[in-house]
DRENDO-1510 file (C-alpha; in Angstrom, 1 decimal, always signed):
<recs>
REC; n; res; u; v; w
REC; 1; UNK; -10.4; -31.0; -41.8 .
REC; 2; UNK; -9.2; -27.6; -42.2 .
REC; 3; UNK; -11.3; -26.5; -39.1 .
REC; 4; UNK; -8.9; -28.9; -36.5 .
REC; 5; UNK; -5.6; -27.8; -38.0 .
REC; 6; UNK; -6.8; -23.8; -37.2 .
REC; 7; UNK; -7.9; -25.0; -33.5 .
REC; 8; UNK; -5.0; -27.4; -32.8 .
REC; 9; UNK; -2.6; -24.1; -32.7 .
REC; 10; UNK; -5.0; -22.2; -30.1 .
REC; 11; UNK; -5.3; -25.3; -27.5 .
REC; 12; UNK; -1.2; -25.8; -28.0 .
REC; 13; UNK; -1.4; -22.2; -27.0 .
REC; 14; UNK; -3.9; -22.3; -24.3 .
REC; 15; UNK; -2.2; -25.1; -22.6 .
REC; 16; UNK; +1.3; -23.8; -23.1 .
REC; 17; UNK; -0.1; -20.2; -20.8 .
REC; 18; UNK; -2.1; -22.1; -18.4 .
REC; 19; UNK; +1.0; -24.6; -17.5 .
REC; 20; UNK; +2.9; -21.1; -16.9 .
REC; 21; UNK; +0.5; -20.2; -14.5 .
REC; 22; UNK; +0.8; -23.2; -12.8 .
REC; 23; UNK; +4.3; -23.6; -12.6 .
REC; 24; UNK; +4.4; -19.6; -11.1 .
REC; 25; UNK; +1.1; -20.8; -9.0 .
REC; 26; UNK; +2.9; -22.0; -5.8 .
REC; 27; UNK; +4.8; -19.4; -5.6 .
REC; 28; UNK; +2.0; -16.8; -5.9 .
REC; 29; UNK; +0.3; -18.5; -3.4 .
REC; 30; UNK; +2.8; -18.4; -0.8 .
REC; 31; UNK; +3.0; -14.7; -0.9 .
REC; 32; UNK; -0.4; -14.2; -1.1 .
REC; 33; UNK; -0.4; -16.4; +2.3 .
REC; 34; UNK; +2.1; -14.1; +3.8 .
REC; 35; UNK; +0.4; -10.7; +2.9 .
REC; 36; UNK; -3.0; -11.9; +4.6 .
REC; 37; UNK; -1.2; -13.0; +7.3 .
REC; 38; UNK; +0.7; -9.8; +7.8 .
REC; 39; UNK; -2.8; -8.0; +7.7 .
REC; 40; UNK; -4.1; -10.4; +9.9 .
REC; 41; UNK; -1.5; -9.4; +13.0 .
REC; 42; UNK; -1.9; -6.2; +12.3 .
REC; 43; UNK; -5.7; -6.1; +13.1 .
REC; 44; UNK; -5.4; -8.7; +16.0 .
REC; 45; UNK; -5.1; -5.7; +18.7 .
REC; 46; UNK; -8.3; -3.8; +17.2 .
REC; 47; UNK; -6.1; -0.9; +16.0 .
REC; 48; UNK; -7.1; +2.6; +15.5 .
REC; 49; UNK; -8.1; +5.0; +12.7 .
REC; 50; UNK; -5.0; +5.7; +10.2 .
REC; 51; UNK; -2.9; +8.9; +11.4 .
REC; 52; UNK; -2.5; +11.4; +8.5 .
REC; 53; UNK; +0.4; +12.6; +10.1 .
REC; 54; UNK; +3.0; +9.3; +10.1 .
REC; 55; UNK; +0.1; +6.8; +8.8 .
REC; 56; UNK; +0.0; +4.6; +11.8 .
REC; 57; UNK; -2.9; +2.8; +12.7 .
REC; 58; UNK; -2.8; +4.7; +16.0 .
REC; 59; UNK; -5.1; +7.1; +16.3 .
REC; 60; UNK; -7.2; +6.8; +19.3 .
REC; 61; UNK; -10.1; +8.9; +20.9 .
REC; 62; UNK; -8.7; +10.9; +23.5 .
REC; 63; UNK; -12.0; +13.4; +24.6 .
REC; 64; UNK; -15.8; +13.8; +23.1 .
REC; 65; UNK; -17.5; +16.5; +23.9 .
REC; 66; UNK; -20.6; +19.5; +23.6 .
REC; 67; UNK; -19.1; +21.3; +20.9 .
REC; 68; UNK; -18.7; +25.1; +21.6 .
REC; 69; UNK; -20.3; +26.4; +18.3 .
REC; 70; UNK; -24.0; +27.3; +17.8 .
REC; 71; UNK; -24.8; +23.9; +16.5 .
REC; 72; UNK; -24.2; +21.9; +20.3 .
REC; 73; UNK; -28.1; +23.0; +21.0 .
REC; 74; UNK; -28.6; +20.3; +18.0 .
REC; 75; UNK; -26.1; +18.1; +19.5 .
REC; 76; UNK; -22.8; +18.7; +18.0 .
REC; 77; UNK; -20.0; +17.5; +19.7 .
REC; 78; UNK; -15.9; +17.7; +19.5 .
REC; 79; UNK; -13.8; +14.7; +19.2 .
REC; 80; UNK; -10.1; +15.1; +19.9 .
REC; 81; UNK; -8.1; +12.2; +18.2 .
REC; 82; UNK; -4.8; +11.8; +18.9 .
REC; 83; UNK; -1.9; +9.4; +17.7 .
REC; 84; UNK; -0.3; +7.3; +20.0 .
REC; 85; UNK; +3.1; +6.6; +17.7 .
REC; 86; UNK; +4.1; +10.6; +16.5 .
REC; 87; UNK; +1.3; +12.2; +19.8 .
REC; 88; UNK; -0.4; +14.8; +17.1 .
REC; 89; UNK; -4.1; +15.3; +17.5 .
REC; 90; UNK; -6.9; +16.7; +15.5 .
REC; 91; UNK; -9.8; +18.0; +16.9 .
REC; 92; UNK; -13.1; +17.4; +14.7 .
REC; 93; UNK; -16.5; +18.9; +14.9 .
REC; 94; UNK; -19.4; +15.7; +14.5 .
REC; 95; UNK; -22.5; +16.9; +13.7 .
REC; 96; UNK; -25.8; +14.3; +14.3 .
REC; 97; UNK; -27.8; +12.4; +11.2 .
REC; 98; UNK; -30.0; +14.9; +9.4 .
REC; 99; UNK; -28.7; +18.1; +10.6 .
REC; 100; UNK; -29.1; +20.1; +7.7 .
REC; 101; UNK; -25.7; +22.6; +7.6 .
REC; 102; UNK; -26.7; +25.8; +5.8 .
</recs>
């Protein structure tokens, strides 16, 4: 006896929190809905890499090529990204798999 009068409180509880949730539930959903389909429009044209400049995705591949430094004999090559929202560009150095660098 003394056992259902201690778990009757914890269910009233229980089902009090999870008729909360489901009241807020529709609403939660919808948003939810309207995030993924943001993200969804936003990759539909196969964007770029993120600019650290303005934080676009915009940043496209402009050039590859032989880098200039003593590691192109190993295949090193220059990459010139730029962004096609703020037009700043980075140029990075990408070395092959298992090059060791020292």
């Amino acid at each position: 006896m003394g056992d259902a009068k201690v778990e009757l409180p914890i269910m009233e509880y229980f089902d009090r929190h999870i008729w909360e949730q489901l009241k807020i539930a529709p609403e939660r959903i919808a948003a939810l809905e309207k995030r993924v389909a943001d993200l969804e429009s936003k990759l539909a044209r196969c964007p770029g890499e993120v600019c650290p400049y303005c934080g676009a995705l915009a940043m496209r591949l402009e050039t590859s090529e032989r880098s200039r430094s003593l590691y192109s004999k190993f295949g090193a090559r220059e990459e010139t990204w730029r962004c096609t929202e703020c037009r700043r560009g980075t140029v990075q150095t990408v070395y092959p798999k298992g090059m060791p660098l020292s």
